[in-house]
C-alpha positions in Angstrom: -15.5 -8.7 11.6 -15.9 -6.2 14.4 -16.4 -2.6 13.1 -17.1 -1.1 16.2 -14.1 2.0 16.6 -14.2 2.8 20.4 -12.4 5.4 22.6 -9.9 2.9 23.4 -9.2 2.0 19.5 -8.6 5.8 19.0 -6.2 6.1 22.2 -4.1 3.2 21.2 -4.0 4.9 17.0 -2.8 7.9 18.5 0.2 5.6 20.7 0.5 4.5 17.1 1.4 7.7 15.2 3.4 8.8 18.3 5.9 5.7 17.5 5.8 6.9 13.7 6.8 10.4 14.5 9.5 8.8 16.6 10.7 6.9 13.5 11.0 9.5 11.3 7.6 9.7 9.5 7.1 13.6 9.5 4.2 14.3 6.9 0.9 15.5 9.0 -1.1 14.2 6.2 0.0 11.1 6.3 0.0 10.8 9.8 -3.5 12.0 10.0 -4.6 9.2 7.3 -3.0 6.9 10.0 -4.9 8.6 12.9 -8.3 8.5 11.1 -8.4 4.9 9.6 -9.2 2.1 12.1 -6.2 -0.3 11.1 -8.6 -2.8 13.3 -11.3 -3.3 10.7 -9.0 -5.2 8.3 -7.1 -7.7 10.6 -9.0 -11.2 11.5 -10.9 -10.9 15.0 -7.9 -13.4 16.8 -5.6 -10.6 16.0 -7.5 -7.5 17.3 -5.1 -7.0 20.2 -2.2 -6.6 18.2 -3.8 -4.4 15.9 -2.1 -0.9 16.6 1.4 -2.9 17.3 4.0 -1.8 14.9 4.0 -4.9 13.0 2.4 -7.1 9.9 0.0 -9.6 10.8 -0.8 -12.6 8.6 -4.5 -11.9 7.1 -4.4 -15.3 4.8 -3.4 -16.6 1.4 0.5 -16.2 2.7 0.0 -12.8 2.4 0.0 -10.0 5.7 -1.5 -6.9 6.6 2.2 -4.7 6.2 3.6 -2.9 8.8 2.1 0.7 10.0 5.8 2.1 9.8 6.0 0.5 6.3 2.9 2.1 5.1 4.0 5.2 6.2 7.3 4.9 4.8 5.9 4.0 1.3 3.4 6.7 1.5 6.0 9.4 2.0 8.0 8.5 -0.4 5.6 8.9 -2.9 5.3 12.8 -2.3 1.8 12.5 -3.0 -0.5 15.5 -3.6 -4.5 15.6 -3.2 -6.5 14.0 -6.6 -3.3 12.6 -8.0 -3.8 8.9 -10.1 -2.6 6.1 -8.3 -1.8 2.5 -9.2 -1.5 0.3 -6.4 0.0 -3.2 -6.9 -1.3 -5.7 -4.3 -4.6 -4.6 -2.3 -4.1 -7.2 0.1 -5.7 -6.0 3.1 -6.8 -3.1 1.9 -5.1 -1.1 4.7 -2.8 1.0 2.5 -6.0 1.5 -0.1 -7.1 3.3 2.5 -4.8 5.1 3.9 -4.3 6.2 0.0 -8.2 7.7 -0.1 -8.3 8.9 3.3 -5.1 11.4 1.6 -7.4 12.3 -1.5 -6.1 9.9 -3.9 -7.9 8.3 -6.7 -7.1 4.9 -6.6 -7.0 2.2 -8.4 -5.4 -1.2 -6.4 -5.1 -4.8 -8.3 -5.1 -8.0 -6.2 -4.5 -11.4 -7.5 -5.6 -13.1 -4.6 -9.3 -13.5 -4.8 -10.4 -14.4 -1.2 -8.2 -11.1 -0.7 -9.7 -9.3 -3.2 -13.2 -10.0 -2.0 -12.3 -9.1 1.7 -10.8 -5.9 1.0 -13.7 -4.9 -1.5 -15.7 -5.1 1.6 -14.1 -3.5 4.2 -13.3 -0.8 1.9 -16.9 -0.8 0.8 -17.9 -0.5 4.5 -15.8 2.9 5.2 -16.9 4.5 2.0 -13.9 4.5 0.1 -13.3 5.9 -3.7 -10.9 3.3 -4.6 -11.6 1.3 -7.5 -10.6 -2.1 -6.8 -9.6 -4.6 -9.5 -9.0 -8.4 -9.1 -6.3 -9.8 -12.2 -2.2 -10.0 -12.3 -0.7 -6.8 -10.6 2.3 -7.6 -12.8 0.7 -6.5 -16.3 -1.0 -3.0 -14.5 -3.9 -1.4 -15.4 -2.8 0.2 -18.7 -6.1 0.9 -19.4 -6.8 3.7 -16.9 -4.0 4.8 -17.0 -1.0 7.0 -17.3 -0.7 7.4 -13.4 1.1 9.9 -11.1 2.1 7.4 -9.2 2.6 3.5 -8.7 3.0 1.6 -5.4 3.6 -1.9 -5.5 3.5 -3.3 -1.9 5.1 -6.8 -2.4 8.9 -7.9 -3.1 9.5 -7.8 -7.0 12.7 -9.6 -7.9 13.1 -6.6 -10.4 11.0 -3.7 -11.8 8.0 -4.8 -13.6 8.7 -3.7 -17.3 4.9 -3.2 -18.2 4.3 -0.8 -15.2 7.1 1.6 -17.1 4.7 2.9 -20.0 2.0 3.7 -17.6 3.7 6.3 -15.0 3.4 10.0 -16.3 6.8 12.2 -16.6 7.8 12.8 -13.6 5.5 9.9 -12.2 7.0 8.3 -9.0 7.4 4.5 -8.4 7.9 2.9 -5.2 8.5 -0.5 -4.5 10.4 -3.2 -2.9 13.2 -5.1 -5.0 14.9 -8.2 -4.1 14.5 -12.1 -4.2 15.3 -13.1 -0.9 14.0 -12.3 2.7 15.0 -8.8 2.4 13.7 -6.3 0.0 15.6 -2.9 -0.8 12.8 0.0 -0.7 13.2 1.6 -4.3 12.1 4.6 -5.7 11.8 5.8 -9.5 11.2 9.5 -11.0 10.3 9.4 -14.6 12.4 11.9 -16.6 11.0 13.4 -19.8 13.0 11.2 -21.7 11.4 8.4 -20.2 14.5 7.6 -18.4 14.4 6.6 -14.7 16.8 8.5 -11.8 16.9 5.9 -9.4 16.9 6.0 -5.5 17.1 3.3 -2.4 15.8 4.1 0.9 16.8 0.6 3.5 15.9 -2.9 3.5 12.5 -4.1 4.4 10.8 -7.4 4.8 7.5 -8.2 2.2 6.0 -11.2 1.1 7.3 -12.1 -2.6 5.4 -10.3 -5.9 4.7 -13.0 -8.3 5.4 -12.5 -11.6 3.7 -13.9 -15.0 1.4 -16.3 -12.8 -2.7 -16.6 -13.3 -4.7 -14.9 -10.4 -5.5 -17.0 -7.5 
C-alpha cells in the first residue's frame, strides 16, 4: 500500500475540504482532521486516483471506505470535544478512526469483519494512532470500557441497537444511520438524565447494511 503523502496528495486534500466547506461542513477542527489525514493510505492501490473524490470506494468484504462529506457530516454531529470516550461501530477502513484521533478522541472502534479489522489495525498502526481497535459484533458494544460520551455507528441499522443504550453517558450523543433499505435516515440521540432519548434526523444517506446478532466474519 503506498504511504508516500506527496505535495500533490496535500493539494488535491485541500480541493477536498474546499468542497466540504461548500457543503456546509463548518467546524475548523474537523476540517483540519480532514486536511491532515491522507485519506490515500486506506483505499486499495487501483483506487488511488479517486482517492480525494467526494465519494465511497469499495475497500472489500462488501463493505466501502464512506464518503469524505459523510465523515464529516457524522463527525459534526457528534459535537465532539478533545479527550471525550468514543465508541465507534464499524472500523472498516479505518478512515473515520482516524479522523476521530487526529480530533483528540479516545477511541475505541469494533469491526466484525476480520480481513478489515486486520487492515485497518495496520494502517492505523502506521500513522501512530491512539485508537484501540477491537475485532467482535459491533451490535453487543463494548460495555466493558465503557460508559462513553459518544457512539458512532457508521453502517445502516434497521433500528437502534438496544445494548448500545446502557453504555452512552447522560447527555452522551448517538449518531447513526437507521433504515432497511438503500437509504438510511442520519439519526441523532441525546441521552437525558432520565435515560430517555430526544431524538433528531438530519437527511438520508446511502451505507452499507449493519448486521445484527450475526458471528464476526
Amino acid at each position: 500500500m503506498n504511504r508516500i503523502d506527496t505535495f500533490q496528495h496535500q493539494g488535491l486534500r485541500k480541493q477536498l475540504v474546499a468542497i466540504l466547506k461548500n457543503k456546509g461542513i463548518t467546524k475548523p477542527e474537523v476540517l483540519d482532521a480532514v486536511m491532515r489525514i491522507p485519506r490515500h493510505y486506506f483505499m486499495d492501490s487501483a483506487f488511488l486516483s479517486f482517492a480525494y473524490a467526494d465519494q465511497a470506494f469499495p475497500i472489500g468484504s462488501g463493505q466501502t471506505i464512506s464518503q469524505p462529506y459523510t465523515v464529516a457530516f457524522q463527525t459534526e454531529l457528534l459535537d465532539l470535544k478533545p479527550g471525550m470516550k468514543i465508541l465507534e461501530i464499524g472500523t472498516g477502513s479505518g478512515y473515520q478512526t482516524a479522523v476521530l484521533t487526529t480530533m483528540g478522541m479516545k477511541v475505541f472502534s469494533v469491526e466484525r469483519q476480520r480481513n478489515l479489522y486486520k487492515t485497518a489495525v495496520k494502517i492505523l498502526g502506521d500513522l501512530h494512532s491512539t485508537a484501540k481497535c477491537f475485532y467482535g459484533d459491533g451490535y453487543k458494544g463494548l460495555p466493558a470500557f465503557g460508559p462513553f460520551d459518544r457512539v458512532l455507528v457508521t453502517c445502516g441499522a434497521p433500528h437502534v441497537p438496544p445494548d448500545l443504550l446502557p453504555q452512552m453517558k447522560t447527555g452522551g450523543i448517538m449518531v447513526l444511520p437507521i433504515g432497511e433499505g438503500d437509504s438510511q435516515v442520519m439519526t441523532r440521540l441525546v441521552k437525558q438524565p432520565d435515560g430517555t432519548m430526544v431524538t433528531t434526523t438530519h437527511g438520508d444517506f446511502r451505507f452499507v447494511p449493519m448486521l445484527p446478532d450475526k458471528q464476526a466474519m
